[in-house]
DOKELUM-28236 format. One line per field, with one value per residue (C-alpha): x, y, z; residue number from 1; chain; residue in three letters. Coordinates in nm, 4 decimals. Layout:
DOKELUM-28236
u = c(X_...)
v = c(Y_...)
w = c(Z_...)
banu = c(NUM_...)
zavo = c(A_...)
kolfi = c(ALA_...)
This chain:
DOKELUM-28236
u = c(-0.1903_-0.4122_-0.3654_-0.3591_-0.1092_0.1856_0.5775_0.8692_1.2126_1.5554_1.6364_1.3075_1.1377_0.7621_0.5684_0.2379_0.1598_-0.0066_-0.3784_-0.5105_-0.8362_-1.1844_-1.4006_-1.7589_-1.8573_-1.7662_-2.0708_-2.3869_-2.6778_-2.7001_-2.8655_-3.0069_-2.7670_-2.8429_-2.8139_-2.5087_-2.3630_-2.4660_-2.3062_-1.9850_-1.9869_-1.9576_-1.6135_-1.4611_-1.2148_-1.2006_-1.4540_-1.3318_-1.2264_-1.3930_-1.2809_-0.8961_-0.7799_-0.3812_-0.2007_-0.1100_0.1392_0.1936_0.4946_0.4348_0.6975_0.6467_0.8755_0.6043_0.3418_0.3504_0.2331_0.4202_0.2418_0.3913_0.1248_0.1538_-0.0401_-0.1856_-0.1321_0.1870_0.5552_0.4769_0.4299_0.4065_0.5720_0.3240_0.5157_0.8068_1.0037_1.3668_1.4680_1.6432_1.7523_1.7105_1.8682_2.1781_2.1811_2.1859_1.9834_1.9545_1.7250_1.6223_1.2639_1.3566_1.5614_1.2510_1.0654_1.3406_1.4194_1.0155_1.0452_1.3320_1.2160_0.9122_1.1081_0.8537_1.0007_0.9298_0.7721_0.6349_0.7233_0.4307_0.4007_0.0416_0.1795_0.5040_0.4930_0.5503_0.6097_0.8560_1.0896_1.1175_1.3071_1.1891_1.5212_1.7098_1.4938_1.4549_1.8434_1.8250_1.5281_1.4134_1.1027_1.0004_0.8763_0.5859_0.3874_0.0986_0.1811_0.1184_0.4555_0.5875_0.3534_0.4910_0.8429_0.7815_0.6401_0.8807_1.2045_1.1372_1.1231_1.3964_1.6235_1.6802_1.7620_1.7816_1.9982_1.6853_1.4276_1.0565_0.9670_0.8866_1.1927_1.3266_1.0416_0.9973_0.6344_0.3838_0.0401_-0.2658_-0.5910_-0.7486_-0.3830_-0.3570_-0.0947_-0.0095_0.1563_0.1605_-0.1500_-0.3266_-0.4663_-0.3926_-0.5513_-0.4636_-0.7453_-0.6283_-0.7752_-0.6150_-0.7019_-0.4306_-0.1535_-0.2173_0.0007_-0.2228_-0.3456_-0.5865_-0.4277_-0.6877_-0.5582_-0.8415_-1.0923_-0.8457_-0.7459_-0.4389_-0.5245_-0.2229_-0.3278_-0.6680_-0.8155_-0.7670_-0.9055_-1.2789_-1.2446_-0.9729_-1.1380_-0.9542_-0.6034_-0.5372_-0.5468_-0.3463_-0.0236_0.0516_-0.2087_-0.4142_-0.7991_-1.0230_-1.3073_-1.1084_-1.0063_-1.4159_-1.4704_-1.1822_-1.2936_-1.6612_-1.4965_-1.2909_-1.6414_-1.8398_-1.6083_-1.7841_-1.8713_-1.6286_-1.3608_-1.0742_-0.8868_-0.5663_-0.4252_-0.0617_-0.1328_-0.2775_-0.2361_-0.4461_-0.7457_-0.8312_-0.5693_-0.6276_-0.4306_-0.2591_-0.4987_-0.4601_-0.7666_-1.1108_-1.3653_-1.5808_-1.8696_-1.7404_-1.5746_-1.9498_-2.1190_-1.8231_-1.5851_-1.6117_-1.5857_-1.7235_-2.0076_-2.2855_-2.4729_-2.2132_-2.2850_-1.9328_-1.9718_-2.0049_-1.6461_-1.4767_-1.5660_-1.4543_-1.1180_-1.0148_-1.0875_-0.9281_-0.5999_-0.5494_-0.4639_-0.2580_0.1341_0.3576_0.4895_0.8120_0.9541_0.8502_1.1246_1.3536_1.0867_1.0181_1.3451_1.3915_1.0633_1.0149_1.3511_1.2014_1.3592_1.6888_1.9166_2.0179_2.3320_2.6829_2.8535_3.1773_3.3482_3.1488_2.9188_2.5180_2.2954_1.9298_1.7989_1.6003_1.4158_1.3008_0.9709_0.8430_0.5686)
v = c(-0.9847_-0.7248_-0.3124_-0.4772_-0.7000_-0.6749_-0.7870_-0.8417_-0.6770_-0.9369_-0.7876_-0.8539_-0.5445_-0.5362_-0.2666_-0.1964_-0.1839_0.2385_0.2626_0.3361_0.5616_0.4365_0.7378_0.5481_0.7690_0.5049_0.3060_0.3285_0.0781_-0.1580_-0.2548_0.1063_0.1658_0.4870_0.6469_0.4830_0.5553_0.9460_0.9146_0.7479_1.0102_1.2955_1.1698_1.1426_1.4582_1.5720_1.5180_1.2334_1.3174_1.0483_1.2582_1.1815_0.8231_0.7929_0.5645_0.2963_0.0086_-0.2906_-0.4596_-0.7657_-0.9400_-1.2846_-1.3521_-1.1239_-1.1260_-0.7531_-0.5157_-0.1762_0.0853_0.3857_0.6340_0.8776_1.2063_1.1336_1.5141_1.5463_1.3164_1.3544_0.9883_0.8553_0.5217_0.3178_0.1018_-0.0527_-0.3263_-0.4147_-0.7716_-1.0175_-1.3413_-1.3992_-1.7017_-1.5605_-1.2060_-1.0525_-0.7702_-0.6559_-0.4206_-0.6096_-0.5483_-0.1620_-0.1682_-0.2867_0.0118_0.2668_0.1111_0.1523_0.5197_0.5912_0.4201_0.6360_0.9832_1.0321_1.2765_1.1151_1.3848_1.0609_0.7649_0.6546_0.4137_0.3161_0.1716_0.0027_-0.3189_-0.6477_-0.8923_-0.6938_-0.4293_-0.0541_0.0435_0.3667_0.5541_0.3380_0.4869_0.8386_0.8246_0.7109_0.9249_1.1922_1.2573_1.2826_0.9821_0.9740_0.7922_0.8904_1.0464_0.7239_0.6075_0.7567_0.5082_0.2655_0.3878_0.4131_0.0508_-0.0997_0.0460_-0.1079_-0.4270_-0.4011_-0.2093_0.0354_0.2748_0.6755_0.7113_0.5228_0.8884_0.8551_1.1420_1.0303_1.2268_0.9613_1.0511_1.3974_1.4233_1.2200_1.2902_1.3491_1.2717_1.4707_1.6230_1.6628_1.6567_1.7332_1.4862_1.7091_1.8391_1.5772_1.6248_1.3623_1.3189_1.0484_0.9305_0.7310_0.3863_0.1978_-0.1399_-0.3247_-0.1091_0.2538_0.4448_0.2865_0.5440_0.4992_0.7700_0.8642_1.0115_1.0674_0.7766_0.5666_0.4745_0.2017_0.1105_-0.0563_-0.4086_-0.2811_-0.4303_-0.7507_-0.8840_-0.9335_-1.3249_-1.2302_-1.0286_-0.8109_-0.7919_-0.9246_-0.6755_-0.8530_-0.6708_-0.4598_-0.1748_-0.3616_-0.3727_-0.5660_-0.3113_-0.0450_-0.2064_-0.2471_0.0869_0.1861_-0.0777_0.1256_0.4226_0.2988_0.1566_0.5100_0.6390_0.6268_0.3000_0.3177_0.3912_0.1915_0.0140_-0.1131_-0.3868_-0.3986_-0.7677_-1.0926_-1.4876_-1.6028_-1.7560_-2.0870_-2.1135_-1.8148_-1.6149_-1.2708_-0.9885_-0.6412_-0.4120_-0.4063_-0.0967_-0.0111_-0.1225_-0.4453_-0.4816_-0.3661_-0.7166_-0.9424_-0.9376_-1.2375_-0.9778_-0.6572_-0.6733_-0.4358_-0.5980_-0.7648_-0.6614_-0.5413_-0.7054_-1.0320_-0.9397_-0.8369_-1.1894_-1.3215_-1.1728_-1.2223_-1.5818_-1.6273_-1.3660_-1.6521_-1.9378_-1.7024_-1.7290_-1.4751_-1.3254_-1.4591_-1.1494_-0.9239_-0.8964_-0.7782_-0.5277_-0.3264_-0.2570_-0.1426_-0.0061_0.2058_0.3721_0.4646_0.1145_0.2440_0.0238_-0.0203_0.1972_-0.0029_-0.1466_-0.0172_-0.2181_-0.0874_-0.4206_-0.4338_-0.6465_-0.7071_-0.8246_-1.1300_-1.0214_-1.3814_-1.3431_-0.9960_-1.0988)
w = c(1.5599_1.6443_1.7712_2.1199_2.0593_2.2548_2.0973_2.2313_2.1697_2.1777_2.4606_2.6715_2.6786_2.5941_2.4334_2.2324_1.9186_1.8486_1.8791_1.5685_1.5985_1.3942_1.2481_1.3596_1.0496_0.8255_0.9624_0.7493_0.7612_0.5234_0.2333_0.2166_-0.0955_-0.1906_0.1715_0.1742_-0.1292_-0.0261_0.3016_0.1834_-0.1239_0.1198_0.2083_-0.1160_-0.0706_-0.4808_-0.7538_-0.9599_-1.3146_-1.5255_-1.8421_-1.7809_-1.8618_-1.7151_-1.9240_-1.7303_-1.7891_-1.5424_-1.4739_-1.2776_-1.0227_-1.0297_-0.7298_-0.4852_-0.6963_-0.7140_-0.9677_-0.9884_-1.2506_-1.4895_-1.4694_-1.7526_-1.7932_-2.1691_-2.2243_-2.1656_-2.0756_-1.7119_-1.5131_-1.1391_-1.0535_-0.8111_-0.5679_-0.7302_-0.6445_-0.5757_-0.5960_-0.3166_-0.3266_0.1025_0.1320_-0.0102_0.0959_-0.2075_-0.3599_-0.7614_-0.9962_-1.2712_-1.1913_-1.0908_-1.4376_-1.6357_-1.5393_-1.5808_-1.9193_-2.0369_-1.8999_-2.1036_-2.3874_-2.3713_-2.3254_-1.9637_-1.7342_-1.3840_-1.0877_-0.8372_-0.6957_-0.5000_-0.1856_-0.1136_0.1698_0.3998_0.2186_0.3930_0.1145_-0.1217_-0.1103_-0.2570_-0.5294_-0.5105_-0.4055_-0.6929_-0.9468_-0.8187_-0.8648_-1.1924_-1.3501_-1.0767_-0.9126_-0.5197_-0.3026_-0.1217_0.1027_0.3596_0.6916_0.9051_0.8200_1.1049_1.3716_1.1659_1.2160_1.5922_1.5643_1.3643_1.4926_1.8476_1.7205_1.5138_1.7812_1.5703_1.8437_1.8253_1.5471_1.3294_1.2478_1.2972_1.1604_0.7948_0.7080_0.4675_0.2596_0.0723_0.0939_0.3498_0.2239_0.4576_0.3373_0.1360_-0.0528_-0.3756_-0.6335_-0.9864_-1.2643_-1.5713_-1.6648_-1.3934_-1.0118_-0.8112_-0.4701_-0.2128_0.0326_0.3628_0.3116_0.6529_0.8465_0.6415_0.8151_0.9493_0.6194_0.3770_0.0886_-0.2111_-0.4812_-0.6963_-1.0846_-1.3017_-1.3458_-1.2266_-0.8100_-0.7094_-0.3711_-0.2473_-0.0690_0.0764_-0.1713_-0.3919_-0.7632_-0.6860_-0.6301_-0.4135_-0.1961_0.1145_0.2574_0.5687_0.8601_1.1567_1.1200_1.3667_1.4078_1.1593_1.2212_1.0297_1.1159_1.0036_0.6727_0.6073_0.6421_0.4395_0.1364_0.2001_0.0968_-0.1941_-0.3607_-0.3010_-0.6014_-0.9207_-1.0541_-1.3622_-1.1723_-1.2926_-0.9686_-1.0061_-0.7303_-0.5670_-0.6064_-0.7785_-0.6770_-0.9745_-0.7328_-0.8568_-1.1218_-1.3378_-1.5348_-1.3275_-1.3177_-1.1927_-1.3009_-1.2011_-1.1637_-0.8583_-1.0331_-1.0653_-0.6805_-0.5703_-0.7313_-0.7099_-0.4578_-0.2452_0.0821_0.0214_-0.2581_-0.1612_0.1512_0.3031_0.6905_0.8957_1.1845_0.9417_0.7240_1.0871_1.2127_0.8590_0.8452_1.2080_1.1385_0.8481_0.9543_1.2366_0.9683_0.7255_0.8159_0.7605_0.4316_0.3459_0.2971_0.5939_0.8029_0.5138_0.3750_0.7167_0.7610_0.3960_0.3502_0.6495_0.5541_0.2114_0.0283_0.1550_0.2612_0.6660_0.7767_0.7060_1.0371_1.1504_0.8681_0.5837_0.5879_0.5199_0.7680_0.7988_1.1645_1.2191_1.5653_1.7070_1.8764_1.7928_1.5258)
banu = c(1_2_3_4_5_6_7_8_9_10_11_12_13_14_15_16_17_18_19_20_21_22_23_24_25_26_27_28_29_30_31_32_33_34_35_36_37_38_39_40_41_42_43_44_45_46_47_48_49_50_51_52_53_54_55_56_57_58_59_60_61_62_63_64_65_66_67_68_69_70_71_72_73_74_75_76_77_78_79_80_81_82_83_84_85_86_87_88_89_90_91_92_93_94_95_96_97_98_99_100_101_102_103_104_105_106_107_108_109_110_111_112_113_114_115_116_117_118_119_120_121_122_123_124_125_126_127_128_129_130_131_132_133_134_135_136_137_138_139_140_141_142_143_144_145_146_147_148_149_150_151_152_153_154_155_156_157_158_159_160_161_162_163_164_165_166_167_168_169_170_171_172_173_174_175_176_177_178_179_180_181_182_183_184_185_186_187_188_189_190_191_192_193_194_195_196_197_198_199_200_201_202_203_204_205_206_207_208_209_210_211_212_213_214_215_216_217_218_219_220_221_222_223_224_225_226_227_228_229_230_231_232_233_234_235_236_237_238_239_240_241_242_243_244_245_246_247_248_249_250_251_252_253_254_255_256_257_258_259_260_261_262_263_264_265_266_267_268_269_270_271_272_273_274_275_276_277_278_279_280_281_282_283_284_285_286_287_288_289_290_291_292_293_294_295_296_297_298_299_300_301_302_303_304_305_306_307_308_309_310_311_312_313_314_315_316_317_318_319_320_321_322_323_324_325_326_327_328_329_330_331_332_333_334_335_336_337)
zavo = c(A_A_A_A_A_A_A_A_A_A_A_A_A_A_A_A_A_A_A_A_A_A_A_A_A_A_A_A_A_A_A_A_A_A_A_A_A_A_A_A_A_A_A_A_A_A_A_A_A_A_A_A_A_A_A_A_A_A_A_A_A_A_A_A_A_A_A_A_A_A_A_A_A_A_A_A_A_A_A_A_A_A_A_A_A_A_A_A_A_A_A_A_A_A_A_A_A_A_A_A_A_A_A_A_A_A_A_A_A_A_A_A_A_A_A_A_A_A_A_A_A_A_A_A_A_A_A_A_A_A_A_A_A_A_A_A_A_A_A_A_A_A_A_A_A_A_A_A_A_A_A_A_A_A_A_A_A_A_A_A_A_A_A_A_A_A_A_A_A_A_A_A_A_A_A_A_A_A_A_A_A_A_A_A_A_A_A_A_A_A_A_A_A_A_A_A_A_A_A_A_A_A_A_A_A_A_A_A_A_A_A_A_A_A_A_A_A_A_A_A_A_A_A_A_A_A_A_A_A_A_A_A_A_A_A_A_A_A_A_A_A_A_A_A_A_A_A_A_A_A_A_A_A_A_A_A_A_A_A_A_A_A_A_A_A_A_A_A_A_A_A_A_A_A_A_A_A_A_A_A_A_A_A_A_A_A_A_A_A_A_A_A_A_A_A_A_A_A_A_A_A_A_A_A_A_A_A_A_A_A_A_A_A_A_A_A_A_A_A_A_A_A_A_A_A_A_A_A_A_A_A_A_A_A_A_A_A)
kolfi = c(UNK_UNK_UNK_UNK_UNK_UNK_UNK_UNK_UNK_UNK_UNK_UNK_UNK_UNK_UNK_UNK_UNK_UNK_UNK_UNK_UNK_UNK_UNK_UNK_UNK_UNK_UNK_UNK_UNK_UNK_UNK_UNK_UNK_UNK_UNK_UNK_UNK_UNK_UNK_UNK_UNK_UNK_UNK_UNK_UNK_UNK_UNK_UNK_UNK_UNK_UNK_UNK_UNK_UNK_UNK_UNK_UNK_UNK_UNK_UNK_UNK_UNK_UNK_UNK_UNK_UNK_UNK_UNK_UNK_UNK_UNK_UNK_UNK_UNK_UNK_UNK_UNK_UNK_UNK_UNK_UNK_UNK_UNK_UNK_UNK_UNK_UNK_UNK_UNK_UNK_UNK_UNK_UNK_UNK_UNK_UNK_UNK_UNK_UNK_UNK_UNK_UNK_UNK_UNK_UNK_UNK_UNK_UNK_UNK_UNK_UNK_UNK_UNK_UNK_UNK_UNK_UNK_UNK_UNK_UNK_UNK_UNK_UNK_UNK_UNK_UNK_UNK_UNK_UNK_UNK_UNK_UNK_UNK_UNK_UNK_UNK_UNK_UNK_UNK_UNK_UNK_UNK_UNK_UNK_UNK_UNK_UNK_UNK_UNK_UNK_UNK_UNK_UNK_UNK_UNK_UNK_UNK_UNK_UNK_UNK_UNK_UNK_UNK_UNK_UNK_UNK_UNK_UNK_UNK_UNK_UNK_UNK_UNK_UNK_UNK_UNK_UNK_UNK_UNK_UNK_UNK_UNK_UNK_UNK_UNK_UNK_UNK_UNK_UNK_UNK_UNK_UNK_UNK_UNK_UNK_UNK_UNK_UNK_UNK_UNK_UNK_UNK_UNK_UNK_UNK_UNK_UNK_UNK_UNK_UNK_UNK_UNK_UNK_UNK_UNK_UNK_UNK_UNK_UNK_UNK_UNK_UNK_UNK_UNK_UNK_UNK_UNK_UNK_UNK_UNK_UNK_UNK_UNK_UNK_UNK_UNK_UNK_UNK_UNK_UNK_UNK_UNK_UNK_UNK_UNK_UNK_UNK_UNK_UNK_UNK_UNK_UNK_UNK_UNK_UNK_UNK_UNK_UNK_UNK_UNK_UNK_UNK_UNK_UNK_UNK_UNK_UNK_UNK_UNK_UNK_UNK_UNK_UNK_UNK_UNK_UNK_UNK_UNK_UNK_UNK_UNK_UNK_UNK_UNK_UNK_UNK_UNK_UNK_UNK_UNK_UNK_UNK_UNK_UNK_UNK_UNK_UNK_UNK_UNK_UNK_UNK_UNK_UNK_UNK_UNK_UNK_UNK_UNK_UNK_UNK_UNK_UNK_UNK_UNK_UNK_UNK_UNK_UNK_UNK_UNK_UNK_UNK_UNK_UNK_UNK_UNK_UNK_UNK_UNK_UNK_UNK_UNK_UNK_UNK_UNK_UNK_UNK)
C-alpha cells in the first residue's frame, strides 16, 4: 500500500493515508561517487565521532526477530536502550516481559544508570517495552516527530476517536532531524531516515548508527516501504544518506532472518553496506530499486504482529485504555490494510 492508498474504517468511512513530502535533494547522479558522496556528506547534520566506540550489547528476540541494544557511554555508567521489546502470545491474549526483563536484569547487573529509551521507529512486527522499563530503571522515551502522522493515520483506522492524542504527547521527546542528545559523556544525533514509515530515525552515537528497519544485513538488503505513507523512493534516498556516513561506521539492524540459512547477524559498517548489500551497493540506479521494491512489496504479506503493535506502539508501548469494566482489548479493523 502506497501514500495514495486509501483504507477503510469499520464503519465505512474512507480516508487517505498523509502525503509524505520527498526532498528531490536526495537525488545525485550516479556512479559519479565522489560528487555523491560530497553531496550526500553535506547533509549529515553532526560530524561523526569515529574516536568514541559505545559499548553495545544485543539481545535478540527470536519470536520477532528483533534486536534491542544497551548502549553504554564507555566513559561513564550512562546507556540508551534501542527499541525494546515486550512479549505476546496473540492467540491467547496475553502479554509478559521476559525479553524487557533480560535487558533490565543486564542493566542492573552492570550498575548503568539509564537516560534513553530510543524508538527508531512505530514498529509493525513487535511491541514496546519501553514504558515497562522506564518504570523499572528511568530514563525518557523518544522517538522522531513523525509519530504524530502516524497517530493521525493510525487512530482512524483503529477508531480510536478524540479521546486517542496525536500530538506525540505519549512520548517525552520527538526528535527532528538534525537534534542532538547527550548519554553521559556522548553526543547523540538522530537523522530522519523515512520511506519505511514517515517517524523513521537513524540515531547516530559515536562511530556507531542503529537505523531501525531502513536498512537490513547486507544480503538482506532494504525494508519494505508499502505501509502506509511508505515510499520506496523515499526509503532510497534515505538508505543514500545512511551510507554517506563514514565508511567505518558501525550499523546496527532492528532486524535479521538469517538469509539463506545463516547464523543471526546484527552489525555491519557503511563500508561494507556500500559493496554488499543486495539493494543499495554503490551504483545501484533509484529508479531501478523503486521498481524493485514496489515489485517485491506486492508479494510480501503482512507482519503477523501489526495490528497489535500500532495500537501499542503509537501509544508509546502503552497499553489501550481499560473498558468500562476494567478489561484490556486490542481491535482487529477488517479491511483497513
Amino acid at each position: 500500500m502506497d501514500e495514495s492508498s486509501i483504507a477503510k474504517l469499520d464503519h465505512g468511512v474512507s480516508f487517505y493515508s498523509f502525503p509524505l513530502i520527498m526532498n528531490r535533494a536526495y537525488r545525485v547522479p550516479m556512479p559519479n561517487a565522489s560528487e555523491w558522496r560530497k553531496s550526500m556528506a553535506s547533509m549529515i547534520p553532526h560530524p561523526v565521532d569515529l574516536g568514541i566506540s559505545p559499548e553495545v550489547t544485543a539481545f535478540f528476540d527470536e519470536a520477532t526477530n528483533t534486536i534491542s541494544y544497551v548502549v553504554k557511554d564507555p566513559a561513564s555508567s550512562a546507556c540508551a536502550i534501542v527499541d525494546s521489546v515486550m512479549d505476546i502470545d496473540y492467540a491467547a491474549g496475553r502479554i509478559s516481559f521476559e525479553h524487557a526483563d533480560r535487558i533490565a536484569e543486564h542493566v542492573r547487573a552492570q550498575g548503568l544508570q539509564v537516560e534513553w529509551l530510543i524508538e527508531t521507529h512505530v514498529h509493525a512486527d513487535h511491541l514496546s517495552a519501553a514504558p515497562y522499563l522506564q518504570e523499572q530503571l528511568g530514563g525518557k522515551i523518544g522517538i522522531g516527530e513523525r509519530i504524530v502522522q502516524v497517530q493521525e493515520t493510525f487512530g482512524k483506522v483503529f477508531n480510536e476517536g478524540t479521546e486517542f492524542a496525536r500530538d506525540g504527547s505519549q512520548f517525552d521527546r520527538l526528535f527532528v532531524d538534525g537534534d542532538s542528545y547527550r548519554i553521559g559523556s556522548m553526543t547523540a544525533f538522530a537523522m530522519h531516515t523515512p520511506g519505511h514509515t514517515p517517524a523513521c530515525m537513524t540515531h547516530v552515537i559515536g562511530d556507531s548508527a542503529f537505523v531501525g528497519d531502513t536498512l537490513f544485513m547486507p544480503d538482506g538488503g532494504t525494508a519494505r516501504a508499502d505501509f502506509p505513507g511508505g515510499d520506496a523512493r523515499t526509503l532510497y534516498r534515505s538508505t543514500r544518506r545512511i551510507l554517506a556516513l563514514p565508511d567505518a561506521t558501525r550499523l546496527f539492524m532492528c532486524h535479521d532472518y538469517g538469509p539463506g540459512g545463516r547464523d543471526i547477524r546484527w552489525e555491519t559498517t557503511v563500508g561494507e553496506q556500500r559493496v554488499r548489500n543486495i539493494h543499495v551497493q554503490d551504483g545501484v540506479d533509484e529508479d531501478d530499486f523503486v521498481r524493485m521494491r514496489t515489485e517485491r512489496d506486492a508479494t510480501l504479506a503482512m507482519p503477523r504482529l501489526i495490528l497489535p503493535s500500532l495500537q501499542i506502539n503509537m501509544r508509546a508501548g502503552r497499553l489501550p485504555p481499560r473498558d468500562r469494566d476494567g478489561r484490556l482489548f486490542l481491535k482487529v479493523p477488517l479491511d483497513a490494510l
